[in-house]
VMD Tcl script that builds the backbone (N, CA, C; Angstrom):
set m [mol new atoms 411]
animate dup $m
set s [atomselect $m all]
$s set {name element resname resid chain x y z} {
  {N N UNK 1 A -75.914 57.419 71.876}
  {CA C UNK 1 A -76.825 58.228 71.105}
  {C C UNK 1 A -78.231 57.621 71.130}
  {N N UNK 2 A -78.635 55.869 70.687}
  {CA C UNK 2 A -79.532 55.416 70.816}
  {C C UNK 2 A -80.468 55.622 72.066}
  {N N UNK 3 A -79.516 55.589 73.158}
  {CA C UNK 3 A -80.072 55.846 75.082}
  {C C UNK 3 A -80.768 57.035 74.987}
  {N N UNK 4 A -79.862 58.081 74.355}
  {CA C UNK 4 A -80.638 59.499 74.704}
  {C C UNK 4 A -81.831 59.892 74.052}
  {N N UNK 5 A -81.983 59.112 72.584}
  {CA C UNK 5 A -83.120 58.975 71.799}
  {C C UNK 5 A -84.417 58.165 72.841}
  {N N UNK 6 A -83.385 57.202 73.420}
  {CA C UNK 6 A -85.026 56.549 73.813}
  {C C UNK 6 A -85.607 56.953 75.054}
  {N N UNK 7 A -84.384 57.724 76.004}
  {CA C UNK 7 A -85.043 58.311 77.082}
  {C C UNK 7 A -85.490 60.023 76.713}
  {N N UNK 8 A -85.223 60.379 75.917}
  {CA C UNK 8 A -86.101 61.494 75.111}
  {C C UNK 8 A -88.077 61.119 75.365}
  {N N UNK 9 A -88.224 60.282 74.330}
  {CA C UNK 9 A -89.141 59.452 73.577}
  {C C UNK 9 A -90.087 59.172 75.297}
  {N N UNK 10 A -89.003 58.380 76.002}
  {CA C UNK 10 A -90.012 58.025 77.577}
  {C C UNK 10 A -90.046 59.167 78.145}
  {N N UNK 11 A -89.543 60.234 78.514}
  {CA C UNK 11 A -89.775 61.767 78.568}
  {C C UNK 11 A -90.960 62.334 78.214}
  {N N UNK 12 A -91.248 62.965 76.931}
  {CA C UNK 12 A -92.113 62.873 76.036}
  {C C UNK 12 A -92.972 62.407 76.810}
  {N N UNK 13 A -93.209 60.956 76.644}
  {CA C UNK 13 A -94.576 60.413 76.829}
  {C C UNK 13 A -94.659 60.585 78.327}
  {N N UNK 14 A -93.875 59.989 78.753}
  {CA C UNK 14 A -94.483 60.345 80.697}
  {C C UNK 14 A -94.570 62.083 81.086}
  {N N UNK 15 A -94.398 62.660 80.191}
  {CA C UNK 15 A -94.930 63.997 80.725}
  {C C UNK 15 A -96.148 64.439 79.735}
  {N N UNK 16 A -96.284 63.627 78.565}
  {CA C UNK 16 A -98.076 63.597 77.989}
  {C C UNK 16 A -99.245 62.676 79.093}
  {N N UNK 17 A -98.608 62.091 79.956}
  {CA C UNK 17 A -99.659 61.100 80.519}
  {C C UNK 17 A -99.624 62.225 82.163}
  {N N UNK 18 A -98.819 62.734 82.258}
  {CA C UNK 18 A -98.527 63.695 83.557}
  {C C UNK 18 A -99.992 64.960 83.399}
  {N N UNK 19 A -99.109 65.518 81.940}
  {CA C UNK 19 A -99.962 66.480 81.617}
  {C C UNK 19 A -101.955 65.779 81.391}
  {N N UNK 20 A -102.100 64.752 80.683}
  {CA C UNK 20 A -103.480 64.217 80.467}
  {C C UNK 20 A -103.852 63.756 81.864}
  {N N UNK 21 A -103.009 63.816 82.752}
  {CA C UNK 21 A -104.479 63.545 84.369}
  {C C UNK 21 A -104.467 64.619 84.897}
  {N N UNK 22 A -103.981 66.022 84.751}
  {CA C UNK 22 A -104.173 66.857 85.414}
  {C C UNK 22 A -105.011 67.975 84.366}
  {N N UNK 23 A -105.099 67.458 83.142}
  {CA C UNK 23 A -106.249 68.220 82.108}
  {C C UNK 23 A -107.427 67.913 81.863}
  {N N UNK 24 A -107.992 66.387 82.068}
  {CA C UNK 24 A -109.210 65.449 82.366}
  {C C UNK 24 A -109.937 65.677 83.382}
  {N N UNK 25 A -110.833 66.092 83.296}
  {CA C UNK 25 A -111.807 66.486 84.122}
  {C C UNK 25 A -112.384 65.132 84.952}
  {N N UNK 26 A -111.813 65.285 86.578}
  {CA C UNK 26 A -112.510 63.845 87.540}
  {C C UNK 26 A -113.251 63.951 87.576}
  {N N UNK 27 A -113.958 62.626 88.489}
  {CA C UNK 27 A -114.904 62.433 88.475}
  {C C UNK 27 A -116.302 62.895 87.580}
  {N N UNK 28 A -116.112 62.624 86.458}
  {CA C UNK 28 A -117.004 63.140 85.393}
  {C C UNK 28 A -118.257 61.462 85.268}
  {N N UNK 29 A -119.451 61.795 85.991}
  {CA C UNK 29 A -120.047 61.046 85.923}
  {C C UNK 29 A -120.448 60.780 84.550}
  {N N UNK 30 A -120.809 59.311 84.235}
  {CA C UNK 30 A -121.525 59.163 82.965}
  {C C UNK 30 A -122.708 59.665 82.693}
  {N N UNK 31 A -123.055 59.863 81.632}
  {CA C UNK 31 A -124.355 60.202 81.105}
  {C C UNK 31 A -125.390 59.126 81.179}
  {N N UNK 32 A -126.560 59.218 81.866}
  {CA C UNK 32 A -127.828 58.977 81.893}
  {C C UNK 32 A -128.623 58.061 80.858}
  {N N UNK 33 A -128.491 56.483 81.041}
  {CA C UNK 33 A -129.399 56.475 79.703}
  {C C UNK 33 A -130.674 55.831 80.292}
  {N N UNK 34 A -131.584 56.937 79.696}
  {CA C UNK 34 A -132.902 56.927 80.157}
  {C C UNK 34 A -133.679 55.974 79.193}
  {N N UNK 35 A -134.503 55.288 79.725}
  {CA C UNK 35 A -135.435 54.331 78.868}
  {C C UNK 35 A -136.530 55.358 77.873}
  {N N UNK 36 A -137.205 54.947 77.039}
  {CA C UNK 36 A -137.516 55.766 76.335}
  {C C UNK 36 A -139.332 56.043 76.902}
  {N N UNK 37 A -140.061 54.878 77.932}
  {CA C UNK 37 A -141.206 55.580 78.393}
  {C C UNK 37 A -140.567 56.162 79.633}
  {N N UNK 38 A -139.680 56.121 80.106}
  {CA C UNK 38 A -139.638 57.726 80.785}
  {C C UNK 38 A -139.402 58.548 80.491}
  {N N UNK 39 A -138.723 58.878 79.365}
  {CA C UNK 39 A -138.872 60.537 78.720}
  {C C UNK 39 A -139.775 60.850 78.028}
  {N N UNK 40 A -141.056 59.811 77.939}
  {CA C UNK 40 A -142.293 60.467 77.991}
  {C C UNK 40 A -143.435 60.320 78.534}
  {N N UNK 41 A -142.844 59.724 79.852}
  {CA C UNK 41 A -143.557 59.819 81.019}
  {C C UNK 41 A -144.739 60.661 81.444}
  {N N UNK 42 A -145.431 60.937 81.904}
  {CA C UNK 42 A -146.538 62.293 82.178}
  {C C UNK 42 A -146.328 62.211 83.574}
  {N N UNK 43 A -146.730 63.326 84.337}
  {CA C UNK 43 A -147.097 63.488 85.726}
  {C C UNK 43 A -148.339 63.572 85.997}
  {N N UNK 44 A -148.904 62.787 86.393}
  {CA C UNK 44 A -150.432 62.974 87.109}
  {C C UNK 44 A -151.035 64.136 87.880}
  {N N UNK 45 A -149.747 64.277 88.866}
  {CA C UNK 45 A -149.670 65.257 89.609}
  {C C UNK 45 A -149.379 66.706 89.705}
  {N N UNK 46 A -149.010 66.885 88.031}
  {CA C UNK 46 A -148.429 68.108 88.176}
  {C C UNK 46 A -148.874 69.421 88.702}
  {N N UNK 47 A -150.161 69.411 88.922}
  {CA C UNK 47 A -150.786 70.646 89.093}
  {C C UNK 47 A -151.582 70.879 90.736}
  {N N UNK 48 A -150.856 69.531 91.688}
  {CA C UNK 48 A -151.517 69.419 92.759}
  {C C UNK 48 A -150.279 70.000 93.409}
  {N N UNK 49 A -150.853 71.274 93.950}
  {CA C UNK 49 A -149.580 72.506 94.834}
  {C C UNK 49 A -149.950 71.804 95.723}
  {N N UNK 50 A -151.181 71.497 96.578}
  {CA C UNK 50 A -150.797 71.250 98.003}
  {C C UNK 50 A -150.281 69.924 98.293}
  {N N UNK 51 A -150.610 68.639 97.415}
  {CA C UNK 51 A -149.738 67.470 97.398}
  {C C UNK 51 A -148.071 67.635 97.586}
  {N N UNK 52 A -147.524 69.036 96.697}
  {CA C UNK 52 A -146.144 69.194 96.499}
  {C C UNK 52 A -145.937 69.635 98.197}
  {N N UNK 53 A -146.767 70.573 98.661}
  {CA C UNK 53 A -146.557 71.247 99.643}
  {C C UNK 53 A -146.308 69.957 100.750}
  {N N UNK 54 A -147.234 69.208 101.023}
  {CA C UNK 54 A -147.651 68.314 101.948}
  {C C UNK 54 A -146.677 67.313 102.030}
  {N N UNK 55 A -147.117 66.238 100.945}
  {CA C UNK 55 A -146.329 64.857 100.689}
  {C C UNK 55 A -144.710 65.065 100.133}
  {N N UNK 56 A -144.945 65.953 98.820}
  {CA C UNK 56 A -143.432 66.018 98.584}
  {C C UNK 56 A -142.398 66.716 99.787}
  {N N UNK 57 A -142.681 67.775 100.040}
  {CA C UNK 57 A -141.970 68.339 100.638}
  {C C UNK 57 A -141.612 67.066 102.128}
  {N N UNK 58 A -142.518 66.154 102.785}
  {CA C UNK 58 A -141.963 65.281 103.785}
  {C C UNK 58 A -141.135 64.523 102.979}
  {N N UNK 59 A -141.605 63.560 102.054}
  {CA C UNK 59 A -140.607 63.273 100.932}
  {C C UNK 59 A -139.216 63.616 101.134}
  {N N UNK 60 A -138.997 64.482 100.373}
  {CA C UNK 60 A -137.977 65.244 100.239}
  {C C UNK 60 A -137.516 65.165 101.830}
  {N N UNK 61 A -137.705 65.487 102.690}
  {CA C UNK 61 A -136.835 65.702 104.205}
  {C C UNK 61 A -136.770 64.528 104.509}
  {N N UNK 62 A -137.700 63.406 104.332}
  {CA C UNK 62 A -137.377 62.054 105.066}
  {C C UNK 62 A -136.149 61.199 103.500}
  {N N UNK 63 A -136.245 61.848 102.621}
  {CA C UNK 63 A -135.462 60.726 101.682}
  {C C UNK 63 A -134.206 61.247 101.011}
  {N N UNK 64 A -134.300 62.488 100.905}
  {CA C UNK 64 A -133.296 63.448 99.685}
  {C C UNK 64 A -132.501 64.299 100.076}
  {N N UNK 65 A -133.057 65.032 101.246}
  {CA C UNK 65 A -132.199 66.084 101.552}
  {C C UNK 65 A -130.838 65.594 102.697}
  {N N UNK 66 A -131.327 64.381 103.330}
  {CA C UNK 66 A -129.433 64.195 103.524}
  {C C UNK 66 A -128.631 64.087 102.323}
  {N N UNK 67 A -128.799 64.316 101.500}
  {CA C UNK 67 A -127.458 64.502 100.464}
  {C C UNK 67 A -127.610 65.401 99.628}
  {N N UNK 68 A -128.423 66.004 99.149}
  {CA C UNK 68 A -129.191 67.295 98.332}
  {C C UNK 68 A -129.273 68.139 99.250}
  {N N UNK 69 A -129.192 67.942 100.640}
  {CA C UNK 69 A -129.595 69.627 101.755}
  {C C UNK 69 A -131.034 69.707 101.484}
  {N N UNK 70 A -131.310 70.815 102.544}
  {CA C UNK 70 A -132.448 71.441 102.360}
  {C C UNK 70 A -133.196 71.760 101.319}
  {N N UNK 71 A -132.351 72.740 100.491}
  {CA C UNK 71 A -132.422 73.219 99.548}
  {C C UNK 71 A -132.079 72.994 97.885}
  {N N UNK 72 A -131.807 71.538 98.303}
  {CA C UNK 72 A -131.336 71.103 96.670}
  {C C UNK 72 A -129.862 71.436 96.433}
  {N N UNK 73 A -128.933 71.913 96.987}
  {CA C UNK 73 A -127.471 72.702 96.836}
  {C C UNK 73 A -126.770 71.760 96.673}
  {N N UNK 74 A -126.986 70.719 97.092}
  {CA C UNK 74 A -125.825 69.139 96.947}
  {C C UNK 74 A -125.287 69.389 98.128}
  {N N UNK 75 A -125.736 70.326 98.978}
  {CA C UNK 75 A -124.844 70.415 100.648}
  {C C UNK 75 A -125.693 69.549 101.684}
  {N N UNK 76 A -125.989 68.296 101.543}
  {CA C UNK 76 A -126.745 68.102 103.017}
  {C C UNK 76 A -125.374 67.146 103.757}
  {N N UNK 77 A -125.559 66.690 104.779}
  {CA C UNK 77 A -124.627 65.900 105.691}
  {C C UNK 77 A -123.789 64.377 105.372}
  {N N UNK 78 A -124.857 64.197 104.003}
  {CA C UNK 78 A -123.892 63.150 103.655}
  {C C UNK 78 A -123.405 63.666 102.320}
  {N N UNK 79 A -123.279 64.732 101.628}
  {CA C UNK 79 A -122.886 64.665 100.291}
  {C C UNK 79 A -121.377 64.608 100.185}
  {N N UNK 80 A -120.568 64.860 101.528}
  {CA C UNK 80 A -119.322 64.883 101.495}
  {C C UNK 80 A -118.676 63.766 101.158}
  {N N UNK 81 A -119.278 62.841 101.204}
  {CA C UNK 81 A -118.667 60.999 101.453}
  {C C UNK 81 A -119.586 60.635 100.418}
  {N N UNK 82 A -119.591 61.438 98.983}
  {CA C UNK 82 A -120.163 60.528 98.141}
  {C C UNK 82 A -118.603 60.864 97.108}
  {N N UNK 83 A -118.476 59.760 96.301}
  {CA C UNK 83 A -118.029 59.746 95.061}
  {C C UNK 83 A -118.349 60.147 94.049}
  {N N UNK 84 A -119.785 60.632 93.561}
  {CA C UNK 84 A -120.263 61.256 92.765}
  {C C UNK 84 A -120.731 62.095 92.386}
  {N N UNK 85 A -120.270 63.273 91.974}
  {CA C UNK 85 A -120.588 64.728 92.456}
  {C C UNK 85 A -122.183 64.703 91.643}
  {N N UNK 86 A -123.007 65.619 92.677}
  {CA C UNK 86 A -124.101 66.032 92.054}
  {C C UNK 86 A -124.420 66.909 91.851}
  {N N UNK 87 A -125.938 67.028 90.645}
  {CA C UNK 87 A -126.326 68.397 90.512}
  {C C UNK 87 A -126.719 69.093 91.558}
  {N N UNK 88 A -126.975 70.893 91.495}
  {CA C UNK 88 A -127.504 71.388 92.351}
  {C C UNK 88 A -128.955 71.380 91.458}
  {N N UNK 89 A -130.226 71.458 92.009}
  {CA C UNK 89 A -131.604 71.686 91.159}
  {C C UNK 89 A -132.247 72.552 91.337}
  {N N UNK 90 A -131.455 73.644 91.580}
  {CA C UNK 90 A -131.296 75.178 90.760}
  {C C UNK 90 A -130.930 75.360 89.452}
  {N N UNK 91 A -130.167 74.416 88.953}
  {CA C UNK 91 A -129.642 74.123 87.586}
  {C C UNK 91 A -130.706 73.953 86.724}
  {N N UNK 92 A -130.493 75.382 85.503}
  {CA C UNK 92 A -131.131 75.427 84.430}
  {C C UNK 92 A -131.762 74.191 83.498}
  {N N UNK 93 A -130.546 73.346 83.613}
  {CA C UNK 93 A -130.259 72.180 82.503}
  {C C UNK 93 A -130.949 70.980 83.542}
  {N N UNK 94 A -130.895 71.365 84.790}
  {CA C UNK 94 A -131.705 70.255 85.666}
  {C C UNK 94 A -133.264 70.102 85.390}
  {N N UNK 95 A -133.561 71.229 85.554}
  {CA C UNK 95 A -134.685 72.257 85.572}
  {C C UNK 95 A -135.687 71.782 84.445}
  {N N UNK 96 A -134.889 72.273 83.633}
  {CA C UNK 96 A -135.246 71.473 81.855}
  {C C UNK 96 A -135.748 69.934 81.650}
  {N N UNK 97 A -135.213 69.366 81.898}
  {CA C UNK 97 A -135.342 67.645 82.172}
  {C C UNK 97 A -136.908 67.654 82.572}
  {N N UNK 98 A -137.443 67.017 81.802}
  {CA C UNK 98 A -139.212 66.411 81.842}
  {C C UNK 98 A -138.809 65.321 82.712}
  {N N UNK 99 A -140.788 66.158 83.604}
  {CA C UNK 99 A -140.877 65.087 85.145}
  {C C UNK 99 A -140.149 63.327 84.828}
  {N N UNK 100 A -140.736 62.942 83.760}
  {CA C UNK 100 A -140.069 61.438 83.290}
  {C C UNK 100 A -138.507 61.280 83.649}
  {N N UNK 101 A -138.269 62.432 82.794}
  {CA C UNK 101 A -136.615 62.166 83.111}
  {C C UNK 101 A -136.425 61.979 84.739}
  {N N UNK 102 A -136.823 63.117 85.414}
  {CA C UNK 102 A -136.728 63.240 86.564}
  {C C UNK 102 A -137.172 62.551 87.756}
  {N N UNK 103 A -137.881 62.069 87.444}
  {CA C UNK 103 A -138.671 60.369 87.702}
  {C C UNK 103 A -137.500 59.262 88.064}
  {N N UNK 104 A -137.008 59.386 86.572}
  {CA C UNK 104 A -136.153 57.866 86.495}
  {C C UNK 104 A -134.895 58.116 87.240}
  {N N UNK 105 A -134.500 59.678 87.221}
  {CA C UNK 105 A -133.126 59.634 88.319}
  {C C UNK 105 A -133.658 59.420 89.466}
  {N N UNK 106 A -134.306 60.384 89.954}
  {CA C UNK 106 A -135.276 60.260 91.549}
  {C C UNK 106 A -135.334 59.057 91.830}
  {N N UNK 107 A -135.932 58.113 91.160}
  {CA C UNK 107 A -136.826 57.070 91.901}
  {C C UNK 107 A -136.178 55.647 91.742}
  {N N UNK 108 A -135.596 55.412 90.560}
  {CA C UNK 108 A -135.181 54.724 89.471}
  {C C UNK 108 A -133.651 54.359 90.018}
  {N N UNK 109 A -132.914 55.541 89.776}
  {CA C UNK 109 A -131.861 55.738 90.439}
  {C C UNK 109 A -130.557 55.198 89.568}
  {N N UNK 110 A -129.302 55.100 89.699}
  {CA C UNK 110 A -128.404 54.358 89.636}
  {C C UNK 110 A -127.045 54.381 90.391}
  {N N UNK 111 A -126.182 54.243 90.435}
  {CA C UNK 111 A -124.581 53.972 91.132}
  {C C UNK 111 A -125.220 54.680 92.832}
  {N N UNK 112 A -124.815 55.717 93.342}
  {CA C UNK 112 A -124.905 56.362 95.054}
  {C C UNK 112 A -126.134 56.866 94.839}
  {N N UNK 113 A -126.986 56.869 93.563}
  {CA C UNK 113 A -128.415 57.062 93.646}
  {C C UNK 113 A -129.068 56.164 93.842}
  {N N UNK 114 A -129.151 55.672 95.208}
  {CA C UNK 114 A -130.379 54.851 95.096}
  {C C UNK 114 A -131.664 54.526 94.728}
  {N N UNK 115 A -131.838 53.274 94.906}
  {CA C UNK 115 A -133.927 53.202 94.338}
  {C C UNK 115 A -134.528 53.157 95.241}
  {N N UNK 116 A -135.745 53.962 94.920}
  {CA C UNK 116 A -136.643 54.658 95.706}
  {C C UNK 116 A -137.925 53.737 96.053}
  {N N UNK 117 A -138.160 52.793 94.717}
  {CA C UNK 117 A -139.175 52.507 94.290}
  {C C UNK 117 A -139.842 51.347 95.921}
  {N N UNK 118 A -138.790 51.161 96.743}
  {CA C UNK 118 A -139.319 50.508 97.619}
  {C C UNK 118 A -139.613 51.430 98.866}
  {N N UNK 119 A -139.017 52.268 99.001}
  {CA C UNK 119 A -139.083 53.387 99.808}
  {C C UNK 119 A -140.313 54.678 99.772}
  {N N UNK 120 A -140.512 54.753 98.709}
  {CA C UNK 120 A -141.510 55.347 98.463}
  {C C UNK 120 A -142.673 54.744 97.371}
  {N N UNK 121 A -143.634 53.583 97.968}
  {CA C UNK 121 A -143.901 52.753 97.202}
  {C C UNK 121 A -145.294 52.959 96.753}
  {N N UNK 122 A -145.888 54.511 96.415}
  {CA C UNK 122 A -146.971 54.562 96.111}
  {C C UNK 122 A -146.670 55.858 94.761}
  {N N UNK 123 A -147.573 55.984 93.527}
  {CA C UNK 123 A -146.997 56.972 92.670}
  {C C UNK 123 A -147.455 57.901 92.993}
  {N N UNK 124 A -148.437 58.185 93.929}
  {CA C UNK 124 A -148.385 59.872 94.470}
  {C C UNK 124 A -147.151 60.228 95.474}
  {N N UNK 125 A -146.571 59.410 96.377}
  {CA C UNK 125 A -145.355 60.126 97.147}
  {C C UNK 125 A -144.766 60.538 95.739}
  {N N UNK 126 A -144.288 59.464 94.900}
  {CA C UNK 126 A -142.867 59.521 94.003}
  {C C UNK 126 A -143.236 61.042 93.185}
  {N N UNK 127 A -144.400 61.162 92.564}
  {CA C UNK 127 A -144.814 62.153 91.686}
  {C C UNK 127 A -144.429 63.458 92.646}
  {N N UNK 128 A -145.206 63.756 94.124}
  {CA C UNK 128 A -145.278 64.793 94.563}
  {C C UNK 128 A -144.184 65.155 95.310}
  {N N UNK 129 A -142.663 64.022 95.297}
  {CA C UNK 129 A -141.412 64.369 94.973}
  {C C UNK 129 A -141.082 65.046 94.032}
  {N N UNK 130 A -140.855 64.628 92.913}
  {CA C UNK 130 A -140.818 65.534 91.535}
  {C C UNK 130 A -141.404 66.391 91.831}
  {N N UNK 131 A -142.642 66.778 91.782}
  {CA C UNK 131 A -143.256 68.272 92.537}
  {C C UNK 131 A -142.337 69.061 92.902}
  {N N UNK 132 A -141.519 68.518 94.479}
  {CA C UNK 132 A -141.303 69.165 95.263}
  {C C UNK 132 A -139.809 69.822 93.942}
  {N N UNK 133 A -139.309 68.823 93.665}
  {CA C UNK 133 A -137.912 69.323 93.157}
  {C C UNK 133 A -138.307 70.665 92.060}
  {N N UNK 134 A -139.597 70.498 91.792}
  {CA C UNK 134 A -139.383 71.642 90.768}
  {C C UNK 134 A -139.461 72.746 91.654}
  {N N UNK 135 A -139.876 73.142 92.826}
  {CA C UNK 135 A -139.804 74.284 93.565}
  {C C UNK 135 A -138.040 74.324 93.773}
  {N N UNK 136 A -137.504 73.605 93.869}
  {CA C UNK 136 A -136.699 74.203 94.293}
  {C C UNK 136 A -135.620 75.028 93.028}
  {N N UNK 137 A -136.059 76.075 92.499}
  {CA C UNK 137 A -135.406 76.699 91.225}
  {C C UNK 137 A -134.351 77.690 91.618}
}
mol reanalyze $m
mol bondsrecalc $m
mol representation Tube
mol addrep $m
């Protein structure tokens, strides 16, 4: 009687731990913690279209879009072989995020996001990146 109680009981639980990995949402990246002068960062640049046109947009093709695509979709040639799923920046909630915020992921970076800050080592490329990402809506 005791046996059937306790393999009940391990039952039970190995089909709560069965059921909790197939109800947990993978790969759920962590949340972002942003320093507090970049979320109130300013853009210098915000209002220079042809900087976005010019600099960001090479930007963007020489640094971002193998893994963002062309178009920001998260489809470019390496996004397949990442571990960390990303946004598309068509995304409303992307969209939303002040240049600062957007700054510190871009440039700043963390885990398969790399830093930029040596790669693009002047604050007009980095800014007229951000530029570019806001076109892409």
């Amino acid at each position: 009687m005791k046996t059937k109680k306790v393999l009940g009981i391990l039952t039970l639980v190995l089909a709560f731990f069965i059921l909790a990995a197939f109800t947990m949402p993978a790969n759920q990246p962590a949340a972002w913690n942003i320093p507090a002068k970049y979320k109130s960062m300013k853009n210098p640049f915000a209002a220079d279209d042809n900087l976005t046109k010019t600099v960001g947009k090479a930007m963007w093709a020489k640094h971002c879009k193998s893994c963002h695509g062309n178009t920001g979709l998260s489809d470019g040639p390496k996004a397949a072989g990442l571990k960390t799923p990303m946004r598309k920046f068509n995304d409303p909630a992307l969209q939303a995020d002040s240049d600062g915020i957007l700054y510190y992921k871009s440039i700043i970076g963390r885990d398969e996001m790399p830093n930029y800050e040596g790669k693009i080592p002047d604050e007009e490329g980095r800014w007229a990146t951000i530029n570019f990402i806001r076109t892409l809506k």
